[in-house]
C-alpha positions in Angstrom: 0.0 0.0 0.0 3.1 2.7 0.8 4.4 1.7 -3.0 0.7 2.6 -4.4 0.7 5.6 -2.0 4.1 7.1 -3.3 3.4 5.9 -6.9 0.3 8.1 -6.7 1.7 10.9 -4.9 4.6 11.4 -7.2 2.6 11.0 -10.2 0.1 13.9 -9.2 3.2 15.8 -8.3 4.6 15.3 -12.3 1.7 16.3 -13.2 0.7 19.4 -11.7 4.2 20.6 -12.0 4.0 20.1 -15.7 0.1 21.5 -15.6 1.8 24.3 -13.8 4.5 24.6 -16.8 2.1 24.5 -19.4 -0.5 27.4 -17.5 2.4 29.4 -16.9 3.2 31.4 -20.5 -0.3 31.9 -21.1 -1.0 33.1 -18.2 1.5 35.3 -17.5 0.7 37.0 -21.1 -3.0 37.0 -20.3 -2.2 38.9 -16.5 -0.2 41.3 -17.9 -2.5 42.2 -21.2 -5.4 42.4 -18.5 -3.4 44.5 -16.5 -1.7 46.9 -18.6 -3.5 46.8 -22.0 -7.2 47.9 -22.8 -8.8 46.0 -25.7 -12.2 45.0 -26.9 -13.6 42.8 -25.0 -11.5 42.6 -22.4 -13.8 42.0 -19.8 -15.4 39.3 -21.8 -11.7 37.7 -22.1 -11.4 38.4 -17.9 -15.1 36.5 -17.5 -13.7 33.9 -19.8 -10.5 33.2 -17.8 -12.1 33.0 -14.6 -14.6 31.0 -15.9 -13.7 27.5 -14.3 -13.7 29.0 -11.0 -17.4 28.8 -10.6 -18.6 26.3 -13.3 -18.9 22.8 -11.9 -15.4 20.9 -12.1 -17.6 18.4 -14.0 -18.9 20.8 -16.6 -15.4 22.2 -17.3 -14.5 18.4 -17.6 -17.5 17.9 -20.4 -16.5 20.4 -22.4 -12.6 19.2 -22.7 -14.1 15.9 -23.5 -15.7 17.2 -26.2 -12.8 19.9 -27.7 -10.4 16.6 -27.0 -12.9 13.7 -28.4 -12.2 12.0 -31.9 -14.7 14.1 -33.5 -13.9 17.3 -31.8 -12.2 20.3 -33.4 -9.3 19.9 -31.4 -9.1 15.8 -31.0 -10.0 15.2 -34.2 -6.8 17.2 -35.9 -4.7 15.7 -33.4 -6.1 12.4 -33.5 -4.8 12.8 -37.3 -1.2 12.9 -36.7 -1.6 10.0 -33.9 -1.7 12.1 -30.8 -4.5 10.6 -28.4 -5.3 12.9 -25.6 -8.1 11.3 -23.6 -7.7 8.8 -21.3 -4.1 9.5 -21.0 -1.6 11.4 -18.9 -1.8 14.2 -21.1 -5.4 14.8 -20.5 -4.4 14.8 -17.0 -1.9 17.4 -17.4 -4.4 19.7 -19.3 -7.5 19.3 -17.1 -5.0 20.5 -14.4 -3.8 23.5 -16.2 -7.0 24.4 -17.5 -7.9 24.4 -13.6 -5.4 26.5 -12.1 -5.3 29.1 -14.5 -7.4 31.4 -13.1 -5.7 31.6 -9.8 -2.1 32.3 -11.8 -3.8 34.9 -13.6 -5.3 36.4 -10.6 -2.5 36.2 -8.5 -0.3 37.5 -11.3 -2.3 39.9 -13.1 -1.9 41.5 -9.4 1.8 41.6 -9.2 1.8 43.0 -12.7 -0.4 45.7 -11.3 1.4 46.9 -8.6 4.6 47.6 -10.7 5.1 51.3 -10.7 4.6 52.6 -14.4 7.1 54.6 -14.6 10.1 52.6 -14.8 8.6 50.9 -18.2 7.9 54.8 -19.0 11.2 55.8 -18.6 12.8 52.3 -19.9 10.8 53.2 -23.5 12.0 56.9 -23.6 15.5 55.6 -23.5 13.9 53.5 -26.4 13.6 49.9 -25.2 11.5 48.3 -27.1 8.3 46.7 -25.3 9.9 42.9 -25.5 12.5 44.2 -24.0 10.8 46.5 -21.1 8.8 43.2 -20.4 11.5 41.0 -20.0 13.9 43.3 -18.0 11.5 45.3 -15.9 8.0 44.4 -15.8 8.6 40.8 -15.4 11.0 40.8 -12.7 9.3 43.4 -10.8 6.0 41.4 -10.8 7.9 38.4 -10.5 6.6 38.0 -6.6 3.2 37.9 -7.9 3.7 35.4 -10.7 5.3 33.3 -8.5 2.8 32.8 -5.8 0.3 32.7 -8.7 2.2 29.9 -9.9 2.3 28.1 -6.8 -1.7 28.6 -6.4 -2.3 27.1 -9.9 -0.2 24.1 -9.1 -2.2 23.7 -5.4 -5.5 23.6 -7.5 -3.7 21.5 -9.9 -2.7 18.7 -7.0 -6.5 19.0 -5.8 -8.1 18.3 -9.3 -11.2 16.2 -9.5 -14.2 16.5 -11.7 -12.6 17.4 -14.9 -9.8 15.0 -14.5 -12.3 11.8 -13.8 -14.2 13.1 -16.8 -11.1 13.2 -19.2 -8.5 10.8 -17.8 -10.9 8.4 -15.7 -9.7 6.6 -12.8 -7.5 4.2 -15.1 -4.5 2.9 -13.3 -2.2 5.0 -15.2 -4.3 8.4 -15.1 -5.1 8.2 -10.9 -4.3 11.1 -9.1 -4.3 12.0 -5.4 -8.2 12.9 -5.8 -9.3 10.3 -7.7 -7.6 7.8 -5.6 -9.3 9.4 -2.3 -12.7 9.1 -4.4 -12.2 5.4 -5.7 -10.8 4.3 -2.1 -13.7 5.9 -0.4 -16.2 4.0 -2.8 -14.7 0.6 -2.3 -15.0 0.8 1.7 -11.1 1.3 1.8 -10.9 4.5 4.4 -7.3 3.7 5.7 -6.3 3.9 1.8 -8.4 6.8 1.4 -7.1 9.1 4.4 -3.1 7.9 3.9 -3.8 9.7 0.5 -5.5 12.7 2.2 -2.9 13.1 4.4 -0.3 13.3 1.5 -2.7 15.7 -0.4 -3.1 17.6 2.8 0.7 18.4 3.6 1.8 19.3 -0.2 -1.4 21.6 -0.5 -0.7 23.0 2.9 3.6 23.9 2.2 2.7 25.1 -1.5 -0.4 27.7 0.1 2.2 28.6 3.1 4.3 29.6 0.2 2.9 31.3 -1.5 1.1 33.1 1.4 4.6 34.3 2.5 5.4 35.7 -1.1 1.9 37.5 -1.2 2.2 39.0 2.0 5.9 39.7 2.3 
């Protein structure tokens, strides 16, 4: 039981770190256009982002099944060149990411916010260019915030349910920590079911105290 324990424990780990990796990009660019750039329909684009926060876990879940299904507009190009999404530790990795965005946009998006203009001001009279200005001083300035937004998205990522059992199932080479507390809980198996809790609990707990600590520091 301590093998299946660990085996599942790293495996959420893996893949919430690489949900995390794959969130992070996007999300960083979405946080700082949200925060610094006014375009149309921008709040439509905020309302979209945070979306998953309040939709059902399961809903969010549906509609990756269908953009990643065979005769979806995303499965079935990629089922085209061979690459099968559902049912696999990919569609793990992406109900995870698609998860935790919000909270790295949030928390970054924030950071990004409390950068003081005018350093980027100044930084572009001299006549950096905006890549540059981004990269060099917005970016590292708001780096605290994308950080602890990072660390929130991969928390929500470790704590991932509904749209991962939609997408991935409870196969043995897709269970995470949740879906393992769910399937051990159905089958009578409570010891099983709170060793796994307990594991969630303290990796949830140290990556929250984290990024508590970079929030408030």
């Amino acid at each position: 039981m301590t093998s299946e324990i660990f085996s599942v424990a790293s495996f959420t780990v893996a893949m919430a770190l690489l949900a995390t990796l794959l969130m992070l990009p996007p999300g960083v660019v979405l946080a700082w256009l949200l925060a610094r750039r006014p375009f149309p329909g921008r709040s439509v684009c905020d309302t979209l982002v945070s979306l998953p926060l309040v939709l059902p876990p399961v809903a969010t879940g549906l509609i990756l099944l269908w953009l990643f299904g065979r005769r979806g507009p995303l499965g079935g190009l990629l089922a085209q060149v061979g690459f099968d999404v559902l049912f696999t530790w990919k569609a793990v990795v992406i109900a995870m990411a698609v998860m935790g965005l919000p909270l790295l946009v949030r928390a970054a998006r924030a950071g990004f916010e409390q950068v003081d203009r005018r350093y980027e001001q100044v930084a572009a009279t001299l006549g950096a260019s905006p890549a540059r200005i981004f990269f060099t001083i917005s970016l590292p300035l708001a780096g605290r915030g994308v950080l602890a937004g990072a660390l929130l998205g991969f928390s929500r990522a470790l704590g991932e349910f509904g749209a991962t059992i939609m997408v991935a199932g409870a196969l043995p080479s897709t269970r995470t920590i949740a879906v393992s507390i769910f399937s051990y809980t159905e089958t009578g198996q409570q010891a099983a079911a709170m060793s796994m809790l307990a594991v969630s609990a303290v990796i949830a707990f140290v990556a929250l105290l984290l990024s508590n600590r970079l929030t408030t520091a």
